[in-house]
C-alpha positions in Angstrom: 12.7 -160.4 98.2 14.1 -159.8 94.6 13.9 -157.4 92.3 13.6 -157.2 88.4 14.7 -154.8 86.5 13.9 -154.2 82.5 15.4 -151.7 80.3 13.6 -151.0 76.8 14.8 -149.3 73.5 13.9 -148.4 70.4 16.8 -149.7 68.3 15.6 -149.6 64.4 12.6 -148.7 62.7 11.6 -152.2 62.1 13.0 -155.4 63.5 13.3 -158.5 61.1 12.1 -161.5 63.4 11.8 -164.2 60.9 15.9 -163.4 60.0 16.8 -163.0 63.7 14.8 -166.1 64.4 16.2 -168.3 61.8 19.5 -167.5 62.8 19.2 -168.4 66.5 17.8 -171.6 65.3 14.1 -171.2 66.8 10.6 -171.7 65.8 8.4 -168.1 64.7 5.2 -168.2 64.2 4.2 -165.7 61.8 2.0 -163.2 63.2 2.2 -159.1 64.0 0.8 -160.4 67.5 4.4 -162.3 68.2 7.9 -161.5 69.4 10.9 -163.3 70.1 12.6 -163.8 73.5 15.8 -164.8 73.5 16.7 -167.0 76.4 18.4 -170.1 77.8 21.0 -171.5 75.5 20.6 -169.0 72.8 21.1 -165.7 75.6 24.1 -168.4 76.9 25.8 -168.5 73.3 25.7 -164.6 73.0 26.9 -163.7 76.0 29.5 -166.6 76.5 28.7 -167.9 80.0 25.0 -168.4 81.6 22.2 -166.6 82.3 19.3 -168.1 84.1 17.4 -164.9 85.0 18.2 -162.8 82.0 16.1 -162.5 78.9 15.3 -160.7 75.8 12.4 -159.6 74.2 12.6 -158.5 70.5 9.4 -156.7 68.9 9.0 -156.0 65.1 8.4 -152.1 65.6 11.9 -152.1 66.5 11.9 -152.3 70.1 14.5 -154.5 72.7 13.5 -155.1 76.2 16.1 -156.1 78.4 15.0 -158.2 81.2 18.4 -158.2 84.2 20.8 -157.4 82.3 23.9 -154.7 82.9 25.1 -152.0 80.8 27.9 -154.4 79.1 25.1 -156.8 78.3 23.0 -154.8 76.7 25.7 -153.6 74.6 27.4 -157.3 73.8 23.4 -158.0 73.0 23.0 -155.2 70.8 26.6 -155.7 68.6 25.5 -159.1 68.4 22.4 -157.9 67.1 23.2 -155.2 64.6 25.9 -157.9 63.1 22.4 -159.8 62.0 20.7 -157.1 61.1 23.2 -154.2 60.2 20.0 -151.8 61.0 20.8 -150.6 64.9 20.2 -146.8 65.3 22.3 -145.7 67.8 20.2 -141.9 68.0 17.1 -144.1 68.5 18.8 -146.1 71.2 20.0 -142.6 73.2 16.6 -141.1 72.6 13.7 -143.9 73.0 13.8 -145.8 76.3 11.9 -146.7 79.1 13.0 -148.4 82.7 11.2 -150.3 84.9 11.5 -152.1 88.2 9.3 -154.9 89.9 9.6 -155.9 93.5 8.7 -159.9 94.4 8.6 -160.4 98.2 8.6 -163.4 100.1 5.2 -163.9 100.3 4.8 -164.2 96.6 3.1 -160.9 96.2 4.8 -157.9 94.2 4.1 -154.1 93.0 3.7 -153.8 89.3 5.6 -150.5 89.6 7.9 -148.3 92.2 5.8 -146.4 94.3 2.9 -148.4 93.7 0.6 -149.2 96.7 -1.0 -152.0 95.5 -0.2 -155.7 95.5 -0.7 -158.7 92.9 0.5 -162.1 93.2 3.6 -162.5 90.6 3.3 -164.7 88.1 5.7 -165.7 85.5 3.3 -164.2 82.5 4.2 -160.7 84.5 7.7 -160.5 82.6 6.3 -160.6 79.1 3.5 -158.1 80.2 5.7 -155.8 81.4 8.4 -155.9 78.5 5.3 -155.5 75.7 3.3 -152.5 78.2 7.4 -151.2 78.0 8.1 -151.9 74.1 4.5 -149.8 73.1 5.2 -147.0 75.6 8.9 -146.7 73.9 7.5 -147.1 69.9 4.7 -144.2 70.8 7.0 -142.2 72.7 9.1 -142.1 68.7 5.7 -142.1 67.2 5.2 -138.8 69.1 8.3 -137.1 68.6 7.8 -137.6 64.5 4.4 -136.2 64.6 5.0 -132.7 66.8 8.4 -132.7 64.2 6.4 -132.5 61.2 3.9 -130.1 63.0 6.0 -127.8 63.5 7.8 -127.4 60.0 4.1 -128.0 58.2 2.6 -125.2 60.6 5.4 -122.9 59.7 5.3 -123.3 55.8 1.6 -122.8 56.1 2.1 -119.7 57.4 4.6 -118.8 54.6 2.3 -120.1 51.8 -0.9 -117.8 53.5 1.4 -114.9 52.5 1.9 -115.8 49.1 5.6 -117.6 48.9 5.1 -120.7 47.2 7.8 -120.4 44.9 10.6 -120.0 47.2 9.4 -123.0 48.8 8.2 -125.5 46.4 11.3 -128.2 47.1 10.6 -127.9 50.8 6.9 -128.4 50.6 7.3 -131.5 48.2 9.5 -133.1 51.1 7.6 -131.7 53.8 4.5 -133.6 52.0 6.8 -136.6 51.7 7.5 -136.9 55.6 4.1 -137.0 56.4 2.8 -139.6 54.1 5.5 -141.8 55.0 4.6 -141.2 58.8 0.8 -142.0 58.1 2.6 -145.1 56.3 5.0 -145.8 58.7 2.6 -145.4 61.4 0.1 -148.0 59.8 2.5 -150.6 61.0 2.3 -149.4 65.0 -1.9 -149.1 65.0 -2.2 -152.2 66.5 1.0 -152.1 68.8 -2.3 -151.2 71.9 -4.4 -154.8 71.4 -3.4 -157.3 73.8 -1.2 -160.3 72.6 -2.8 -164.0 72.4 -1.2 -165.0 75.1 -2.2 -162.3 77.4 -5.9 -162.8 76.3 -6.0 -166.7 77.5 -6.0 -165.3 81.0 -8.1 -163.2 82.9 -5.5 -161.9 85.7 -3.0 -161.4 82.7 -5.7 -159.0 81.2 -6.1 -157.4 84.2 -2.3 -156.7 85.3 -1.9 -155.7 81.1 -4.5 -152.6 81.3 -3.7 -151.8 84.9 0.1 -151.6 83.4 -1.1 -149.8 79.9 -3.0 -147.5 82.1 0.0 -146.7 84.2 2.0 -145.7 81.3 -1.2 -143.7 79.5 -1.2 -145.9 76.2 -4.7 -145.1 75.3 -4.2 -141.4 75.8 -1.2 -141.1 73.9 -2.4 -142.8 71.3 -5.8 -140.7 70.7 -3.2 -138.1 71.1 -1.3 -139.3 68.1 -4.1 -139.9 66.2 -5.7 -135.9 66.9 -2.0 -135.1 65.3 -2.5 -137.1 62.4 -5.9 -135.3 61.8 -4.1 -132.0 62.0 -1.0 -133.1 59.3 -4.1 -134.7 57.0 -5.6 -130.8 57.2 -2.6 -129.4 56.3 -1.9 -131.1 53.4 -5.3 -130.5 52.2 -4.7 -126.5 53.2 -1.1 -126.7 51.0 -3.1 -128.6 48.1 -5.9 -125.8 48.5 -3.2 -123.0 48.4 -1.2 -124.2 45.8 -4.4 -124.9 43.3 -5.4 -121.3 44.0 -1.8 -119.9 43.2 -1.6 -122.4 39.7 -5.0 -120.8 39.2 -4.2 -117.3 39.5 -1.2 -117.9 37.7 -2.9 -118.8 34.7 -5.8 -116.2 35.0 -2.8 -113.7 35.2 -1.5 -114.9 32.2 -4.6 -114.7 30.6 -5.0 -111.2 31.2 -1.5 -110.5 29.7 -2.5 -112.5 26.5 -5.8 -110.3 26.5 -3.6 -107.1 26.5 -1.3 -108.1 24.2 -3.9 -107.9 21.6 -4.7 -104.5 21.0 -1.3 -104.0 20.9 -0.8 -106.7 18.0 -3.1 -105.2 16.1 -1.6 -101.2 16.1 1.8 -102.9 15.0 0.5 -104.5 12.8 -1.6 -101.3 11.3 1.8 -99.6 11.8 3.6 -102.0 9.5 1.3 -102.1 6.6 1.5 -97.9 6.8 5.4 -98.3 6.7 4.8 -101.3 3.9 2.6 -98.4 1.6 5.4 -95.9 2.5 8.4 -97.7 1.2 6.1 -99.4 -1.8 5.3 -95.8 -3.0 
């Protein structure tokens, strides 16, 4: 029996693949669909002696999954890494990850998960389920966290604007209106982070283990989750734009009224300076 063990984190907001890729000397097809894994000779180079059972797979939503590798690894990996790129977060790294563990027995036969029942035949196309399955569960998990963020601070200045403080607030509106188009923007990129690669598509056992796997870690629920949230920020802005056009609007009506009153009282100054004009003319 052996085990594998894989280690996922989100390292940077995006990953540049092509750059990475061109640097380690291999072939990229261009495509959202594609990754890199970093293996063989290129993994040996990194790390300075060899590693037959270790690999890497890089995603361009800025996710790493480690296949076997230790702690120092990981971070020789990552230095390496961030020296290509200069873009490693390390708040990203402590907050985003996921860890998973597949047992192969003897027999050829493995659980997908710890604690699962069930058994499949392993094949070698398992790995590169299991890192992608691992890489979408770790780019939602950030997706998440940004979305109940900006909840929470739109829902609160809501509730400020409903009782009539727009003023005070009119610097942290504009940025809080910021933040959430960029994450509608930013979150454009990761729509498609749930469709099955190519690769996995050619195969009708890798389709299977895939949604048994994305079922296991509750893609498809998180992500109708995520997408409810981005409903609720698109109703907020249109409540701030609502609220603020009102308060412009009453503005001006206001300062037509002044204008209105200011009338009547141009006109007894001005009776009351051509009485003091006859005055000083007689």
């Amino acid at each position: 029996m052996r085990t594998i063990h894989f280690n996922c984190y989100k390292v940077s907001a995006r990953l540049p693949l092509q750059k990475i890729a061109a640097y380690l000397e291999m072939s990229f097809p261009i495509s959202w669909k594609d990754y890199i894994v970093v293996k063989g000779r290129h993994l040996d180079m990194i790390l300075k002696y060899r590693t037959p059972s270790k690999q890497v797979y890089l995603f361009e939503f800025g996710c790493v999954t480690f296949v076997n590798f230790e702690g120092d690894e990981t971070r020789v990996f990552l230095e390496y890494l961030e020296s290509l790129t200069g873009i490693i977060n390390s708040e990203y790294f402590a907050k985003y990850y996921e860890t998973h563990t597949i047992k192969v027995y003897n027999n050829g036969e493995c659980r997908l998960w710890k604690g699962n029942s069930d058994f499949v035949d392993y094949n070698d196309y398992i790995i590169p389920i299991v890192c992608t399955v691992l890489s979408r569960s770790v780019a939602l998990s950030k997706i998440e966290a940004d979305a109940n963020q900006l909840l929470d601070e739109s829902e609160s200045i809501i509730t400020f604007l409903q009782k009539g403080k727009l003023r005070a607030s009119t610097k942290k509106l504009a940025s809080i209106t910021a933040k959430i188009m960029r994450f509608e923007y930013d979150s454009v990129g990761n729509i498609k982070v749930l469709e099955r690669l190519s690769s996995i598509d050619q195969s009708i056992e890798a389709r299977s283990i895939y949604d048994i796997l994305a079922g296991h870690y509750e893609l498809g629920e998180r992500f109708e989750n995520i997408k409810n949230k981005c409903d609720e920020l698109q109703k907020i802005i249109k409540t701030y734009s609502s609220l603020s056009y009102n308060n412009a609007e009453n503005k001006l009506l206001l300062f037509e009224i002044f204008l209105l009153l200011l009338f009547p009282l141009f006109r007894d100054i001005r009776g009351l300076l051509n009485i003091l004009s006859s005055l000083f003319t007689f």
